[in-house]
C-alpha positions as CSV (number, residue, x, y, z in Angstrom):
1,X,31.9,-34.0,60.4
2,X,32.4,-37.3,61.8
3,X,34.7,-39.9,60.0
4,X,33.8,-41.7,57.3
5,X,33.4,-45.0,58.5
6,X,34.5,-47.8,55.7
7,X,31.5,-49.7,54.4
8,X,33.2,-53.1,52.8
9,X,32.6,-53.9,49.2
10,X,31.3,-57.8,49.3
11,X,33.3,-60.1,47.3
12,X,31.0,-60.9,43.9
13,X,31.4,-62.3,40.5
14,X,31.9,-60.4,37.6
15,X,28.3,-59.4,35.9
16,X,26.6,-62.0,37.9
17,X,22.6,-61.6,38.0
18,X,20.2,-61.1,40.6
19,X,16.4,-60.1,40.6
20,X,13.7,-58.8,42.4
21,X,10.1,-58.9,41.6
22,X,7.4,-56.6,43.1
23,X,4.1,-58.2,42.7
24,X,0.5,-56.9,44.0
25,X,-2.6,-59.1,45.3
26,X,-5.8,-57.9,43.4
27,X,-9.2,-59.6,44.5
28,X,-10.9,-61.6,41.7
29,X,-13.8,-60.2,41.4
30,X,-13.3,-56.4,41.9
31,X,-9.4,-55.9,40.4
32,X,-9.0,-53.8,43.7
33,X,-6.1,-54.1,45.6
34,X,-6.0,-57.1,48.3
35,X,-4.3,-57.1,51.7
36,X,-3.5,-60.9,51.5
37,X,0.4,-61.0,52.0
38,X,0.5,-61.6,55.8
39,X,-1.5,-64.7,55.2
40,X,0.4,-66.0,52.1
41,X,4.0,-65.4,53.3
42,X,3.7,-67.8,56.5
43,X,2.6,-70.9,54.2
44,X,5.7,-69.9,51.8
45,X,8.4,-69.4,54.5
46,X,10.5,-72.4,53.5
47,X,11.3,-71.1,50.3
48,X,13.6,-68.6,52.9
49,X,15.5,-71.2,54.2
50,X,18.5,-70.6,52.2
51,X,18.0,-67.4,52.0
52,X,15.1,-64.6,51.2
53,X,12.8,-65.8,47.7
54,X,9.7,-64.6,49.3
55,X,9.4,-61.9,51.4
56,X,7.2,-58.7,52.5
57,X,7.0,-55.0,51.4
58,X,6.2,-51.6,53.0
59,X,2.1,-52.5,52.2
60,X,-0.1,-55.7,52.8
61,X,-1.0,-56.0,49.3
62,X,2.4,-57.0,48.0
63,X,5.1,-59.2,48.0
64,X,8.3,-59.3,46.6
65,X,9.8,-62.3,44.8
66,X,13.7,-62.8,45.1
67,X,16.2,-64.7,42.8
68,X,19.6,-66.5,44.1
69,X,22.5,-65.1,42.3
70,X,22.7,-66.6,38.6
71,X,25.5,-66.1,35.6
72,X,22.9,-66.5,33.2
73,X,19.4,-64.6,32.5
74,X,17.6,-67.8,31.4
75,X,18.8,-68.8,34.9
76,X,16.9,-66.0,36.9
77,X,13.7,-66.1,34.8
78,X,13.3,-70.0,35.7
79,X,14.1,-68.8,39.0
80,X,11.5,-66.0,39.4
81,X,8.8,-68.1,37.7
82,X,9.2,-70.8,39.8
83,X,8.2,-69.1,43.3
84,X,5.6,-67.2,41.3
85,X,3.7,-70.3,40.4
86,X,3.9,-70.9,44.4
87,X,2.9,-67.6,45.5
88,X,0.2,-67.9,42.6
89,X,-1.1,-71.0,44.0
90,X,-1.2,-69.8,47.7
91,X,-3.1,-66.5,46.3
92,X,-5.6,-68.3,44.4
93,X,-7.1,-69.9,47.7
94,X,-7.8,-66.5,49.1
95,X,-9.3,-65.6,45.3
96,X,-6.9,-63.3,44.6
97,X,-4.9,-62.7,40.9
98,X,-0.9,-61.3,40.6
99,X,0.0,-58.6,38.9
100,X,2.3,-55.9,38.1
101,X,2.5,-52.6,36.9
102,X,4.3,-49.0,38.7
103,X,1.3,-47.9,39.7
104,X,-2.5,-49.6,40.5
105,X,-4.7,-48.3,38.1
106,X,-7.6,-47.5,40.2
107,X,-7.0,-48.6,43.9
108,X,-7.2,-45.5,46.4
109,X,-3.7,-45.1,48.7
110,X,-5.4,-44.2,51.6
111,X,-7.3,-47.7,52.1
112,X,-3.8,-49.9,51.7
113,X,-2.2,-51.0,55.1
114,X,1.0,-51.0,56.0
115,X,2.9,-54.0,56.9
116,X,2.7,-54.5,60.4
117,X,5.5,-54.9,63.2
118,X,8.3,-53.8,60.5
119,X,10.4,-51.1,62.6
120,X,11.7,-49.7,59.3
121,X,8.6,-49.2,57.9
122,X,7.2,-47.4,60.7
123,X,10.1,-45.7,60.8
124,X,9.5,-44.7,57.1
125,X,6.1,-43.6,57.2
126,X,6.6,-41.3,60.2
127,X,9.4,-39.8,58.5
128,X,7.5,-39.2,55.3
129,X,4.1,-39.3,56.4
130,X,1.6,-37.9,53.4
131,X,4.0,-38.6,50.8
132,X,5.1,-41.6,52.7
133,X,1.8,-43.1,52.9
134,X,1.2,-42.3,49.0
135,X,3.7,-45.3,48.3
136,X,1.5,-47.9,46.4
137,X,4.0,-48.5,44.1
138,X,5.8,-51.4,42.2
139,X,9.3,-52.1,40.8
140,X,12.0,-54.2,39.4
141,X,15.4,-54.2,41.3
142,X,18.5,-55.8,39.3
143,X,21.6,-56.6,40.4
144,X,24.6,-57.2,38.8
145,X,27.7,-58.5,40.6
146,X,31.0,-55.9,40.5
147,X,34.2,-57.7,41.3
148,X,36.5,-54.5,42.1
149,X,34.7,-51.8,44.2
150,X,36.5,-49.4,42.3
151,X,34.9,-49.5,39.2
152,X,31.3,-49.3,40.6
153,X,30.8,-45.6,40.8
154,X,32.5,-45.3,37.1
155,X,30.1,-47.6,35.8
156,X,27.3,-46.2,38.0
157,X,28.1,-42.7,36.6
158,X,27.8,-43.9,33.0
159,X,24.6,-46.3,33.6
160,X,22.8,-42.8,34.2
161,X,23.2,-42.2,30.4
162,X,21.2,-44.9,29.7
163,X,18.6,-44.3,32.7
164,X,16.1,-43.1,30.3
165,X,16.1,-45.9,28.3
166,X,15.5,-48.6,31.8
167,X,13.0,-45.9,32.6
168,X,10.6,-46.1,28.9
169,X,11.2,-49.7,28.5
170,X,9.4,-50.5,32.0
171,X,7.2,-47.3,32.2
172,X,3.8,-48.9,33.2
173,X,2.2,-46.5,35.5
174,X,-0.2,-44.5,33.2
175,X,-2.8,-44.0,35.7
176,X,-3.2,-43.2,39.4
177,X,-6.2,-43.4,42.0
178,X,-8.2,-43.5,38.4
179,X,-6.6,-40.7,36.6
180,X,-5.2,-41.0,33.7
181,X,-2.2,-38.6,34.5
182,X,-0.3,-38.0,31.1
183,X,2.8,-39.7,32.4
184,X,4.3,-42.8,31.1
185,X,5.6,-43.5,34.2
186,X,4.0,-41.5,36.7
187,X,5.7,-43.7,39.4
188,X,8.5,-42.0,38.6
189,X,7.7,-39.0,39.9
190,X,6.1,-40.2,42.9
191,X,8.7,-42.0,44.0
192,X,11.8,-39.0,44.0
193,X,9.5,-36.9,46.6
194,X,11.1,-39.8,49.4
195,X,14.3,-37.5,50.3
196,X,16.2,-40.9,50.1
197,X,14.9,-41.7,46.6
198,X,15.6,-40.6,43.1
199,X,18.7,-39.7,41.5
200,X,21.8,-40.6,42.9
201,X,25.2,-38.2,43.7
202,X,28.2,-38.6,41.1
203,X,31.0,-39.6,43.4
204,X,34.4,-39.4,41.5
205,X,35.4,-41.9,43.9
206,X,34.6,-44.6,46.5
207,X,35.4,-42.7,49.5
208,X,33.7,-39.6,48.7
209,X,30.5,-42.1,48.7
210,X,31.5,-43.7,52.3
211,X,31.5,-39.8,53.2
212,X,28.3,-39.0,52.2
213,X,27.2,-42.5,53.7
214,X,28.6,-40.4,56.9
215,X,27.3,-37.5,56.8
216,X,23.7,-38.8,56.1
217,X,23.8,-41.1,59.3
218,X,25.9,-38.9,61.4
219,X,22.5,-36.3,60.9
220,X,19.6,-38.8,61.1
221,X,18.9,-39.2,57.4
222,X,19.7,-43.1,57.7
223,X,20.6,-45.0,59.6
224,X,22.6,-47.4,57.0
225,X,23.4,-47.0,53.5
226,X,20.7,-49.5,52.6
227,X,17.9,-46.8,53.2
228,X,19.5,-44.9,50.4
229,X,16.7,-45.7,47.6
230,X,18.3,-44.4,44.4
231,X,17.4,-44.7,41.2
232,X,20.5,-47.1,40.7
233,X,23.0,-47.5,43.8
234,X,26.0,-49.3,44.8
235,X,25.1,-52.5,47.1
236,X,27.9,-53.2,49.5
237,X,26.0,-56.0,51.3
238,X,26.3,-57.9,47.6
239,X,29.0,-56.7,46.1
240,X,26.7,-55.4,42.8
241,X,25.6,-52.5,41.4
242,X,21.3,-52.2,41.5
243,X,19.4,-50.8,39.1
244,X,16.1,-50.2,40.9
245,X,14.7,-47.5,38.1
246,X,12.6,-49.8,36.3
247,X,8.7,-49.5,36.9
248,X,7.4,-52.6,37.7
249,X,7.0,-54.9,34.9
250,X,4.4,-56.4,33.6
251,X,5.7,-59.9,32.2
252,X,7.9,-62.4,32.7
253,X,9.4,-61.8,28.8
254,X,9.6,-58.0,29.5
255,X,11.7,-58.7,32.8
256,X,13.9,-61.1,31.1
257,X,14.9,-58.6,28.4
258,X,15.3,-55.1,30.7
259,X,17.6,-57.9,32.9
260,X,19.6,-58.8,29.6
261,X,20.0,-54.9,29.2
262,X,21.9,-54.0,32.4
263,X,23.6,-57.6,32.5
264,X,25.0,-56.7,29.2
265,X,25.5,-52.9,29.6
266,X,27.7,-53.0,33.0
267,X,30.0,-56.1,31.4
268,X,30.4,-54.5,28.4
269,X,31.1,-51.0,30.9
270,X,33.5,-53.0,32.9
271,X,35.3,-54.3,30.1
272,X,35.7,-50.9,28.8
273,X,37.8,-50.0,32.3
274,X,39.5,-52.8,31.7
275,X,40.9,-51.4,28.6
276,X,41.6,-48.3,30.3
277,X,38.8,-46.5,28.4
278,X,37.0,-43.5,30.2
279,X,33.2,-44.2,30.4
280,X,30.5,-41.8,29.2
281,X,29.3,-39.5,31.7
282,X,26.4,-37.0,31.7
283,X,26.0,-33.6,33.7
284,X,23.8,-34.4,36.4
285,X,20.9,-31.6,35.2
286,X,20.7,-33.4,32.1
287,X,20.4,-36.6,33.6
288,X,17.5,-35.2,35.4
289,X,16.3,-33.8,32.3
290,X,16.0,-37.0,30.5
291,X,14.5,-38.7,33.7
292,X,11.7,-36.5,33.5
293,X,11.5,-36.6,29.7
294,X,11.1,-40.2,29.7
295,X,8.8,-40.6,32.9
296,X,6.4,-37.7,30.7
297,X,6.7,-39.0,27.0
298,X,7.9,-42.6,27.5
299,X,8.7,-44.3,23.9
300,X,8.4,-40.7,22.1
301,X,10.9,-39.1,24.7
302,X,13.8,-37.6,23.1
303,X,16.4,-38.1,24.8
304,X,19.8,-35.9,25.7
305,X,23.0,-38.9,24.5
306,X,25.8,-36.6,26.0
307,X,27.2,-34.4,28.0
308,X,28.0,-31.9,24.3
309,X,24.0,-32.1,24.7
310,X,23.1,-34.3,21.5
311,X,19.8,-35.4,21.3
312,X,17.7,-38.7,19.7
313,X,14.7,-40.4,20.2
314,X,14.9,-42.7,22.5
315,X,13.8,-45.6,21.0
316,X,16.1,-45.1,18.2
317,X,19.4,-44.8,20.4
318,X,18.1,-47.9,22.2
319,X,18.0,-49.9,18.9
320,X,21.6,-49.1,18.3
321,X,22.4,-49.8,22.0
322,X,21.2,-53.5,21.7
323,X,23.7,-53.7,18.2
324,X,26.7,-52.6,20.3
325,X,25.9,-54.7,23.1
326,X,26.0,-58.0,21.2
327,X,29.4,-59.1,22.0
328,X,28.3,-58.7,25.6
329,X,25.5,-60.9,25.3
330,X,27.3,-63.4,23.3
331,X,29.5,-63.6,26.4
332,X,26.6,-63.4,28.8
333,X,24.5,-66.3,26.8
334,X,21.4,-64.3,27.1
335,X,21.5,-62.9,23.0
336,X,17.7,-64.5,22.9
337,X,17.0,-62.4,25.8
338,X,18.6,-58.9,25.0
339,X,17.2,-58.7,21.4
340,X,13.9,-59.0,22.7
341,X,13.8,-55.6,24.0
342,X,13.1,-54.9,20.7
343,X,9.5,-56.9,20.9
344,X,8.8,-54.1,23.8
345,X,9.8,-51.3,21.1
346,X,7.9,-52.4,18.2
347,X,4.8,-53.9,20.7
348,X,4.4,-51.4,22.8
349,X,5.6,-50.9,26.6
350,X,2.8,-51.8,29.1
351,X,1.7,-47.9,29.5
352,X,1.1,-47.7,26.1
353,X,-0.8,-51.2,26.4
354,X,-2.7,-49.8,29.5
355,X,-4.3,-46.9,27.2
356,X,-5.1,-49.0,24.4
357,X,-7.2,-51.6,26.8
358,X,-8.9,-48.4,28.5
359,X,-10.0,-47.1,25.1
360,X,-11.2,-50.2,23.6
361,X,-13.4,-50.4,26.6
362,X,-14.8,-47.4,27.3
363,X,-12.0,-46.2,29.7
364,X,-12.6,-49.3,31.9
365,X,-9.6,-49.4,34.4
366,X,-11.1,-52.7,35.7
367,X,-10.4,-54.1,32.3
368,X,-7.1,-52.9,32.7
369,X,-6.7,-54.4,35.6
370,X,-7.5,-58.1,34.2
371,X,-5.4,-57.2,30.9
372,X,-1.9,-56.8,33.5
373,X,-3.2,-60.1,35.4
374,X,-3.2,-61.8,31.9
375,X,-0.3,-60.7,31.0
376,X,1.7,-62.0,34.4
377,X,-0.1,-65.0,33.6
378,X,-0.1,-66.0,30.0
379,X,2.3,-63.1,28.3
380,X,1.9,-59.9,26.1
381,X,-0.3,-59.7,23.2
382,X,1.1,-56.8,21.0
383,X,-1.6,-53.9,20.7
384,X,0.3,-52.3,17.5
């Protein structure tokens, strides 16, 4: 085994905020997936000039919408809104709608291109092929800034508890190629079957993740650690800790509270090692145990709290996370924002929404479809 080489922690401020936004192109008329990002991104590229806001994916029918770095959730939303009203008014020439969900209700995989003249996505789909080329899906990536390097595996280690609740909250992928599959989030499971994706490794310490790092690039796996595509993984380049679990979301309000969540959870984490309290940690088959329960049952998972193996529905252990988190938010400013996870828990998460609008109109996934555009657009209206 070659030595590790170190990989530098960047310099970042404590629980600052960062976003990214995975949006798809629908044509108007048909709610099928559009190809239309190679010809919106060139009219937005000034919106890069201080950095990425805009930018491409592995497929033509998506693009990605970045924040800056923000102390405050308010902050990021006005941020993220703002180059979606751009990339809305760019898409709306070529009659095409934004929308987002985990999965595409209907769309077929096998007619989306890949982004061309993108090394690293070639790279990927070669690798991967079939399952690969099955990638037409959509997520939410947070980060939140970690000023000591030493504490982001500890508080990566406990996040995992609370990985089932990220994943029910944001589970939006009911259906897939026009199945209705029985999964909240089936994206969840299509995702892991990358050998890069999924769960991450608990590391008891910072080195033994440089090691790995080694390992996996000394053998061809990666070729950085950046191509490590956990479920929630440390990112050197900016100094945070990314949560990239989530499903895509299907609102503006829904992003802003599941943001508030991990904001507040890793302060009020990193606070707790600055007390010299040990943080919660889970044995990693129950951690996969609860991944799948909540990808399968969504807000009617129950859900293993511990590593003595206590269990609770989810929804209920959530409601009493939000209590304990309010000092956090109070400190964060973003209290409007984190209690408003409770309007997903008593409204319904977008899977659930999904079902309702197919049954109300005769299993229409095109009506689906239009119901996630309006709801990018205009907001959720509560189905229960």
């Amino acid at each position: 085994m070659k030595a590790p080489q170190p990989i530098p922690f960047a310099s970042s401020e404590r629980s600052t905020l960062g976003l990214e936004w995975e949006l798809a192109l629908v044509d108007r008329a048909s709610g099928e997936l559009a190809p239309h990002a190679p010809a919106i991104l060139p009219a937005l590229r000034h919106l890069n000039d201080d950095g990425d806001r805009v930018t491409k994916e592995l497929l033509t029918n998506t693009v990605e919408i970045v924040t800056g770095v923000h102390h405050r959730v308010d902050q990021a939303i006005a941020d993220l809104t703002g180059t979606i009203d751009l990339v809305r008014a760019e898409a709306e020439i070529l009659n095409a709608d934004l929308m987002c969900a985990g999965t595409h209700p209907f769309s077929q995989w096998f007619q989306q291109d890949i982004t061309p003249g993108s090394e690293r996505y070639e790279t990927l789909i070669d690798r991967t092929r079939w399952w690969g080329r099955q990638m037409m899906i959509w997520g939410v990536h947070a980060h939140v800034g970690i000023e000591d390097h030493r504490k982001v595996l500890p508080i990566l280690n406990a996040l995992l508890t609370y990985l089932p609740h990220f994943q029910v909250l944001s589970a939006s992928s009911p259906f897939w190629v026009g199945e209705s599959t029985g999964y909240a989030s089936n994206r969840a499971m299509m995702f892991q079957q990358l050998p890069t994706a999924g769960l991450p490794p608990q590391f008891d310490s910072y080195a033994e993740y440089e090691a790995m790092v080694a390992d996996m690039t000394h053998t061809g796996v990666i070729d950085d650690f950046s191509e490590l595509r956990w479920d929630v993984r440390p990112s050197p380049k900016w100094g945070t800790l990314e949560v990239r679990v989530f499903d895509g979301i299907s609102s503006v309000a829904e992003v802003a509270g599941v943001a508030a969540l991990v904001q507040c959870l890793v302060d009020d984490l990193s606070e707790r090692l600055d007390h010299g309290q040990e943080l919660p940690r889970m044995q990693p088959w129950f951690v996969r145990e609860n991944k799948w329960r909540a990808a399968r049952y969504g807000m009617d998972a129950i859900v293993i709290q511990n590593s003595e193996g206590d269990e609770r529905l989810v929804t209920d252990d959530t409601i009493d996370l939000l209590a304990r988190l309010e000092p956090a938010a109070e400190r964060l400013g973003c209290e409007a924002e984190l209690q408003s996870v409770r309007t997903i828990i008593d409204g319904g998460a977008s899977y659930q929404r999904q079902l309702a609008v197919a049954a109300r109109n005769e299993g229409s996934l095109r009506a689906v479809v239009a119901s996630l555009v309006a709801e990018l657009r205009d907001g959720v209206t509560a189905t229960r």
